[in-house]
mmCIF file of the N, C-alpha and C atoms, coordinates in Angstrom:
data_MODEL
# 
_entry.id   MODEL 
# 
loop_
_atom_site.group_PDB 
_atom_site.id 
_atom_site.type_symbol 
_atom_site.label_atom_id 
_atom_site.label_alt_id 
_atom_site.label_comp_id 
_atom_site.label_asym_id 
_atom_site.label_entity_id 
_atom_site.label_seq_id 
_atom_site.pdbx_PDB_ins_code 
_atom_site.Cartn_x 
_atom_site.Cartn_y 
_atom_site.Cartn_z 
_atom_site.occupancy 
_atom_site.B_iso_or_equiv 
_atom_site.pdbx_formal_charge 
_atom_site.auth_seq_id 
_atom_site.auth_comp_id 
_atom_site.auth_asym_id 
_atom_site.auth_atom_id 
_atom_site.pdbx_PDB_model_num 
ATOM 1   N N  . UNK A 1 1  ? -21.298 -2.570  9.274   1.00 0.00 ? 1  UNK A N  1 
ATOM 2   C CA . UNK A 1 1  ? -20.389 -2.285  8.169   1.00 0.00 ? 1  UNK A CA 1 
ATOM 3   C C  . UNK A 1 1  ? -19.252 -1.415  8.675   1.00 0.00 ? 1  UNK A C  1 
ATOM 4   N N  . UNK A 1 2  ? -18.174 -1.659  8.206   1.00 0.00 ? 2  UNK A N  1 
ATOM 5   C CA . UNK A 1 2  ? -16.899 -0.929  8.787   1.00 0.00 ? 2  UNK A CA 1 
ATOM 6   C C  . UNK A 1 2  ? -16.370 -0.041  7.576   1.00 0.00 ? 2  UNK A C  1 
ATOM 7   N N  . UNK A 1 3  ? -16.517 1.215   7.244   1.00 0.00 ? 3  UNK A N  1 
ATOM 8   C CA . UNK A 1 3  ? -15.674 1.945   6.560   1.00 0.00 ? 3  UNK A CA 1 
ATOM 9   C C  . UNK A 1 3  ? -14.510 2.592   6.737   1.00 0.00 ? 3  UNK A C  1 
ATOM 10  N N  . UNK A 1 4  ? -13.726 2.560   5.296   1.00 0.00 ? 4  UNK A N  1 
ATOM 11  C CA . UNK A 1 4  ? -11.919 2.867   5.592   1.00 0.00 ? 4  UNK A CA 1 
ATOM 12  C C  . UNK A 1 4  ? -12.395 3.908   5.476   1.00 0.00 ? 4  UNK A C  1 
ATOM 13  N N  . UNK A 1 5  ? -13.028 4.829   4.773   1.00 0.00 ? 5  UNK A N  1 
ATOM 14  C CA . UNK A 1 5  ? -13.286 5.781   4.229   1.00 0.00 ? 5  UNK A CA 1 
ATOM 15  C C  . UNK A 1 5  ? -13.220 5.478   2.782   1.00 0.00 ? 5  UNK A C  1 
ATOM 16  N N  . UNK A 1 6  ? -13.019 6.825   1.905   1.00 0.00 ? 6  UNK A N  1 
ATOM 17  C CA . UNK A 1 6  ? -13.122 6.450   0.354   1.00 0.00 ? 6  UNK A CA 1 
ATOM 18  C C  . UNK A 1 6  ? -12.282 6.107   -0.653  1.00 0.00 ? 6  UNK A C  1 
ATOM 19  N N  . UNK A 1 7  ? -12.443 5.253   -1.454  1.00 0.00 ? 7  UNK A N  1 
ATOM 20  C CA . UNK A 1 7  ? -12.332 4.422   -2.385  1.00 0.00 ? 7  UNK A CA 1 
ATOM 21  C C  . UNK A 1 7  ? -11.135 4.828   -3.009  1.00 0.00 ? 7  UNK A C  1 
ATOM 22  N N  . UNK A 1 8  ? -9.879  4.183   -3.262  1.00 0.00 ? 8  UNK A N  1 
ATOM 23  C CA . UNK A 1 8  ? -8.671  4.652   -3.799  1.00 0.00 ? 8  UNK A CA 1 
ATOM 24  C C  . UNK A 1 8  ? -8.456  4.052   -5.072  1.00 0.00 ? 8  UNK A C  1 
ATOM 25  N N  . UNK A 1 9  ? -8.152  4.444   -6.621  1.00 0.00 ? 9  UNK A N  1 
ATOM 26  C CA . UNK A 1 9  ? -7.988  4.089   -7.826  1.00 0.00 ? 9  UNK A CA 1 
ATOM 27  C C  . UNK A 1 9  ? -6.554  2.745   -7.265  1.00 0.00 ? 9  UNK A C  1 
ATOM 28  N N  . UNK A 1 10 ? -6.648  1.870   -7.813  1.00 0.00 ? 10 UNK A N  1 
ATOM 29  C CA . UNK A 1 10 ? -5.281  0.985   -8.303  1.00 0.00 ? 10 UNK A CA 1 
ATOM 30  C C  . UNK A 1 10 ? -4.537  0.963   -9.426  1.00 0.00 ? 10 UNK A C  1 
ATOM 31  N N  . UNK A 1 11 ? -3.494  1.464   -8.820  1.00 0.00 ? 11 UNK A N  1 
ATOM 32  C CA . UNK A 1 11 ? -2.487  1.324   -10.319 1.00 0.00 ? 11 UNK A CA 1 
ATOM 33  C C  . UNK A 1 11 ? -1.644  0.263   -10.442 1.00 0.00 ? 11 UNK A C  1 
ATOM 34  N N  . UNK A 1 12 ? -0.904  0.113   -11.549 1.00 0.00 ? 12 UNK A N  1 
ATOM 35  C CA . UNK A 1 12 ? -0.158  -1.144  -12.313 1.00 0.00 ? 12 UNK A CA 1 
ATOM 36  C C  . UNK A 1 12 ? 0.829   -1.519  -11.104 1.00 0.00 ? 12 UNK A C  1 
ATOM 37  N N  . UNK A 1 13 ? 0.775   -3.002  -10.786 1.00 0.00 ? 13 UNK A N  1 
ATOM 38  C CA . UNK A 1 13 ? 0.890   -3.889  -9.947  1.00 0.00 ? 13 UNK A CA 1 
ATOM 39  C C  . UNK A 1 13 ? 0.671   -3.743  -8.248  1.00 0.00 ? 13 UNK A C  1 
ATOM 40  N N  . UNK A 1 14 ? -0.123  -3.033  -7.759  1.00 0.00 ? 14 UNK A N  1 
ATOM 41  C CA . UNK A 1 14 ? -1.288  -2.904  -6.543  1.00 0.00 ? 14 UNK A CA 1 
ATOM 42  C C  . UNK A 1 14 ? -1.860  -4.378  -6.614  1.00 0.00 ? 14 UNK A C  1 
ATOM 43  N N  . UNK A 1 15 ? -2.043  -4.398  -5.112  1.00 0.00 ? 15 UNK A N  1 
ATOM 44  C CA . UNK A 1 15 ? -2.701  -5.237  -4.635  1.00 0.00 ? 15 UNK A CA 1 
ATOM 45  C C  . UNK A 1 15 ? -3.677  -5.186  -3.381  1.00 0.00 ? 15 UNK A C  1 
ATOM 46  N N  . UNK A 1 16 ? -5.239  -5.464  -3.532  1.00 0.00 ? 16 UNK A N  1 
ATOM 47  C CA . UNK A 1 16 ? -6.205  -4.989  -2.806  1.00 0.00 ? 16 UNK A CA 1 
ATOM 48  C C  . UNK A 1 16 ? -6.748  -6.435  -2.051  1.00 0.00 ? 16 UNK A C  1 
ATOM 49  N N  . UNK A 1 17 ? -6.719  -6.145  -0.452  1.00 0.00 ? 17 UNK A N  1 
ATOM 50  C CA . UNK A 1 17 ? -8.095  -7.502  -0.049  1.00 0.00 ? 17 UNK A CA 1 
ATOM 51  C C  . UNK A 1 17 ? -9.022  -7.056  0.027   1.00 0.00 ? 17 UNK A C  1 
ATOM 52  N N  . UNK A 1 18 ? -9.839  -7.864  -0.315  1.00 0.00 ? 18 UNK A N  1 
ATOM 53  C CA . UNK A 1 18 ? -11.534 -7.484  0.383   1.00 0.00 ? 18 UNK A CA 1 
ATOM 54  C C  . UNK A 1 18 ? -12.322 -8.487  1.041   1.00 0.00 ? 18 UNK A C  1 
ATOM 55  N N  . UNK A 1 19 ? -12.848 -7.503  2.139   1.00 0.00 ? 19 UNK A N  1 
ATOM 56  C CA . UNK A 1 19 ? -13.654 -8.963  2.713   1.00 0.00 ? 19 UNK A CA 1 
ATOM 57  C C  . UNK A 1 19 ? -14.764 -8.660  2.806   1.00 0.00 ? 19 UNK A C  1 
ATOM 58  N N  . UNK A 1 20 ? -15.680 -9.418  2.134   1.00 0.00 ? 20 UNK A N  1 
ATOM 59  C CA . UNK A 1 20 ? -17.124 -9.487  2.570   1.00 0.00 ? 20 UNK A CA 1 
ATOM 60  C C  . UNK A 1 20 ? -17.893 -10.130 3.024   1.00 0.00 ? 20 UNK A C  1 
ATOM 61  N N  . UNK A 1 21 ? -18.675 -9.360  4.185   1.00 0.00 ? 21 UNK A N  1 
ATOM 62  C CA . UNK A 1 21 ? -19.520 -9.864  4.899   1.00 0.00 ? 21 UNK A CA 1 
ATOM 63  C C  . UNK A 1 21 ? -21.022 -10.076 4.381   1.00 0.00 ? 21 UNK A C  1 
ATOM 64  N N  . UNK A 1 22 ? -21.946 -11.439 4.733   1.00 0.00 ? 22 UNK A N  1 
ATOM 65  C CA . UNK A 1 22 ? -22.902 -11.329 4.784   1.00 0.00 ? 22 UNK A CA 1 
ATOM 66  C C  . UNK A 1 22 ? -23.974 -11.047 5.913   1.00 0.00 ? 22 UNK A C  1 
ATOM 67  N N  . UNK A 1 23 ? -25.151 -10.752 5.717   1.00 0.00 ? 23 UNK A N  1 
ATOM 68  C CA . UNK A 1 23 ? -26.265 -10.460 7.072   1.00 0.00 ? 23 UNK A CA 1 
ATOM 69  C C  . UNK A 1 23 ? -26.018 -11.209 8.276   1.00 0.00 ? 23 UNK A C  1 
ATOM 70  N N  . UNK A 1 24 ? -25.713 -12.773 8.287   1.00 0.00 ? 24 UNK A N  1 
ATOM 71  C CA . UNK A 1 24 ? -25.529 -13.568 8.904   1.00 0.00 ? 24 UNK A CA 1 
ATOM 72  C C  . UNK A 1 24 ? -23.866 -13.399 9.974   1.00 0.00 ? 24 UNK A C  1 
ATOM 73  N N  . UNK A 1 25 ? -23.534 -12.171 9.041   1.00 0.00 ? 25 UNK A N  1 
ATOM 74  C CA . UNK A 1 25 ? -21.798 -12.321 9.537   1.00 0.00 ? 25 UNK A CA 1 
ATOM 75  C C  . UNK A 1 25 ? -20.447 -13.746 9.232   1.00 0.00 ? 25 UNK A C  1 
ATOM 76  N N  . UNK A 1 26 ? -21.020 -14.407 7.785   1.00 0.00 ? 26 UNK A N  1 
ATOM 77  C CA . UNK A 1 26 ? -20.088 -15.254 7.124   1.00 0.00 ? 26 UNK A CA 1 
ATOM 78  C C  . UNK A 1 26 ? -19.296 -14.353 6.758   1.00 0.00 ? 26 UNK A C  1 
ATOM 79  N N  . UNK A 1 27 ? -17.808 -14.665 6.121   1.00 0.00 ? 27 UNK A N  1 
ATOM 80  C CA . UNK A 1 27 ? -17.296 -13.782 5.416   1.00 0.00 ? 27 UNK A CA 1 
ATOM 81  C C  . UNK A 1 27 ? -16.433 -14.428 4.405   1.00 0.00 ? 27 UNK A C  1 
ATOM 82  N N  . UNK A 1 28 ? -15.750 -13.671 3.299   1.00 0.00 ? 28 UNK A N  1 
ATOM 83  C CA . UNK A 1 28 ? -15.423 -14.475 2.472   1.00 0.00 ? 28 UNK A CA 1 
ATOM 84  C C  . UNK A 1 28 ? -13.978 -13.608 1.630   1.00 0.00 ? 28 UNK A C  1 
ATOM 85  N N  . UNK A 1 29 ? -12.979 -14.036 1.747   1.00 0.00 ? 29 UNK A N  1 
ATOM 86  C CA . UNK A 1 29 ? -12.059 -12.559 1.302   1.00 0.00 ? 29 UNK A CA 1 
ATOM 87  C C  . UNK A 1 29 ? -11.173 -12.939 0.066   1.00 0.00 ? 29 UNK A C  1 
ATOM 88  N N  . UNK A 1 30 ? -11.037 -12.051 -0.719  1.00 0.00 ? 30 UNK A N  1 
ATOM 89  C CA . UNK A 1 30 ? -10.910 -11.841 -2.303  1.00 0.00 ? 30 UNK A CA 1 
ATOM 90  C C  . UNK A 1 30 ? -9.619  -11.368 -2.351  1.00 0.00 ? 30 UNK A C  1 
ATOM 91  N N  . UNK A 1 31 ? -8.634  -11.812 -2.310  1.00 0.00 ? 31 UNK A N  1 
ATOM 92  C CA . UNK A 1 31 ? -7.247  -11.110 -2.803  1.00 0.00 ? 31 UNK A CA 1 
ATOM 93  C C  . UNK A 1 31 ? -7.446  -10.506 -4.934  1.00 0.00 ? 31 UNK A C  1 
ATOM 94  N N  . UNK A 1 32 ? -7.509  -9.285  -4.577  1.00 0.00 ? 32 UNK A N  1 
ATOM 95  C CA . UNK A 1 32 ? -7.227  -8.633  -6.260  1.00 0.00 ? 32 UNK A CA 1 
ATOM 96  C C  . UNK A 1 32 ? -5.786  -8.307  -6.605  1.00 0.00 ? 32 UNK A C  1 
ATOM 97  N N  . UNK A 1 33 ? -5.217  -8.135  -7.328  1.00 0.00 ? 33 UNK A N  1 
ATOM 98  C CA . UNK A 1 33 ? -3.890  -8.074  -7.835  1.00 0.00 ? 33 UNK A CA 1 
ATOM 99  C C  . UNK A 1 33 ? -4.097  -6.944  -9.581  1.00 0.00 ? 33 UNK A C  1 
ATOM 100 N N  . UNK A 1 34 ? -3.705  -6.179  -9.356  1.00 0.00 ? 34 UNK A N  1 
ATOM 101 C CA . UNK A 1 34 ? -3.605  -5.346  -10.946 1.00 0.00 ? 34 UNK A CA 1 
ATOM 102 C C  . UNK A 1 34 ? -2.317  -5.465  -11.550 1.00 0.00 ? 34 UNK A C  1 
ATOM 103 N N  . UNK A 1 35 ? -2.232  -6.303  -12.862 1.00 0.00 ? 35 UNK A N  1 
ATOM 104 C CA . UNK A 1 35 ? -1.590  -6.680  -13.544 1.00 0.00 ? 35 UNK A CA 1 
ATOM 105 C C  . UNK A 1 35 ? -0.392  -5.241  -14.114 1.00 0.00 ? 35 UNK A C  1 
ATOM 106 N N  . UNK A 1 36 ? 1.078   -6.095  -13.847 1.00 0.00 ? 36 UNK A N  1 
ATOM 107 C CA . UNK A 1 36 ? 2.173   -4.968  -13.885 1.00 0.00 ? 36 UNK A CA 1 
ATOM 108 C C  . UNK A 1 36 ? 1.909   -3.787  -15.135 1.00 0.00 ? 36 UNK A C  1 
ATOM 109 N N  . UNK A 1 37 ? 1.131   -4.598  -16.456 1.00 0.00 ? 37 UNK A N  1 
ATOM 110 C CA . UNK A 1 37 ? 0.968   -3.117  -17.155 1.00 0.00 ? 37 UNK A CA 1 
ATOM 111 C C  . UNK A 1 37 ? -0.688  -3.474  -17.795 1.00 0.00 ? 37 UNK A C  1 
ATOM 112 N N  . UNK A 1 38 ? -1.451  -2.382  -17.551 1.00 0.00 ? 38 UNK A N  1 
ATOM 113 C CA . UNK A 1 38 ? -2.641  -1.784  -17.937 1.00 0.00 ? 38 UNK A CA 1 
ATOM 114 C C  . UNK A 1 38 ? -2.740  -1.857  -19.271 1.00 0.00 ? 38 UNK A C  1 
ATOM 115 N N  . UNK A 1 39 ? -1.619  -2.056  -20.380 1.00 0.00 ? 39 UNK A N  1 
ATOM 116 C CA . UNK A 1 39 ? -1.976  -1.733  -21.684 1.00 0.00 ? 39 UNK A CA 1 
ATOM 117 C C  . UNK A 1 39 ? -2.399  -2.815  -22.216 1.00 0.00 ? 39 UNK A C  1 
ATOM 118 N N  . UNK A 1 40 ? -3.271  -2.723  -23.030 1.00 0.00 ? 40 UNK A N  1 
ATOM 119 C CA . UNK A 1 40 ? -4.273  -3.596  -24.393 1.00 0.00 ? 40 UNK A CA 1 
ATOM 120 C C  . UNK A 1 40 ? -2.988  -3.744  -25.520 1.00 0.00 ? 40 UNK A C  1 
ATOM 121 N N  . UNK A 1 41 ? -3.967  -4.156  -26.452 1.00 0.00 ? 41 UNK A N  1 
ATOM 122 C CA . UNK A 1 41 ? -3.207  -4.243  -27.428 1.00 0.00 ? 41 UNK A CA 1 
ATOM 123 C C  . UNK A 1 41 ? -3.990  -3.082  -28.191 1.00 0.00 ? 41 UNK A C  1 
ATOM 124 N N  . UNK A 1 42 ? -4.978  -2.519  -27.931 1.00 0.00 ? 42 UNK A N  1 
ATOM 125 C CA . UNK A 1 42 ? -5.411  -1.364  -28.451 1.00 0.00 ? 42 UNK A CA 1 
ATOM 126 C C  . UNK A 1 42 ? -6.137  -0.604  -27.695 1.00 0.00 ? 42 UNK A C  1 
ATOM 127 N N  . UNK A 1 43 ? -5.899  0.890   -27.540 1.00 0.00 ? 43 UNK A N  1 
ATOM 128 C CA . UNK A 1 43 ? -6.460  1.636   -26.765 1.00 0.00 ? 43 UNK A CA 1 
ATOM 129 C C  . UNK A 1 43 ? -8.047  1.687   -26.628 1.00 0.00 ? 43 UNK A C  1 
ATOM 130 N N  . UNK A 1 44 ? -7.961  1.425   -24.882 1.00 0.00 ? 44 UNK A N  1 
ATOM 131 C CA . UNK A 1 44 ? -9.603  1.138   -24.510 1.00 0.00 ? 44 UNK A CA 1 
ATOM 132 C C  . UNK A 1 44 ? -9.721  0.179   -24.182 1.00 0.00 ? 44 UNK A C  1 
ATOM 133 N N  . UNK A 1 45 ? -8.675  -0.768  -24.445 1.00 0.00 ? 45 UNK A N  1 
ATOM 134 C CA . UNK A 1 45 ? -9.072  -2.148  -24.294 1.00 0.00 ? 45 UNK A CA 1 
ATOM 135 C C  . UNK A 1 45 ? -9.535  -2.546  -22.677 1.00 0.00 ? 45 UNK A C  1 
ATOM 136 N N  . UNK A 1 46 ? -10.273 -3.805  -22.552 1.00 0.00 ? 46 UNK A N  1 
ATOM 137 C CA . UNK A 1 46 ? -10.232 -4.218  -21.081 1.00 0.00 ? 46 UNK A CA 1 
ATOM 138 C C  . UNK A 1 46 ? -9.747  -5.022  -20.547 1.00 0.00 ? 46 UNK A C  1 
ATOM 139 N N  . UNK A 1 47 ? -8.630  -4.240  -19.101 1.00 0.00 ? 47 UNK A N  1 
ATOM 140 C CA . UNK A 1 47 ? -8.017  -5.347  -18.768 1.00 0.00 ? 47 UNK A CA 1 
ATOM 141 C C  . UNK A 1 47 ? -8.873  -6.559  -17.861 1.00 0.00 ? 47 UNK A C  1 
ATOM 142 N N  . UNK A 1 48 ? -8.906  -7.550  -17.835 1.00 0.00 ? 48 UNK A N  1 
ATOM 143 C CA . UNK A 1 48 ? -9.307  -8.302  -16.697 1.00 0.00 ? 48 UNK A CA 1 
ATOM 144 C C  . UNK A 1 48 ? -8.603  -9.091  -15.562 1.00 0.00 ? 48 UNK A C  1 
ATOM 145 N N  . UNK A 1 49 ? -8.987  -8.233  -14.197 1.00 0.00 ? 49 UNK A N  1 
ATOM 146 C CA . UNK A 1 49 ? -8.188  -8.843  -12.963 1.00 0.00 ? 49 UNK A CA 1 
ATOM 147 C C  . UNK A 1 49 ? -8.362  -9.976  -12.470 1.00 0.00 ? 49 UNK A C  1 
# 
């Protein structure tokens, strides 16, 4: 396992890769993207990335 070190919050329009490995050493990588604004239409709401 390779660590950056620790874990950084994403804010409105960030963009994260991730790659994960399995036991075997397959890997499989996930481009995330956080949408330009965070707001709901009502507070609390959840955004989904």
């Amino acid at each position: 396992m390779f660590d950056q070190g620790p874990l950084k919050s994403l804010n409105e329009g960030n963009s994260v890769e991730v790659t994960i490995t399995n036991e075997v050493g397959s890997q499989t990588v996930a481009f995330l993207q956080v949408p330009d604004s965070l707001s709901g239409d009502d507070p609390g709401t959840t955004v989904n990335l």
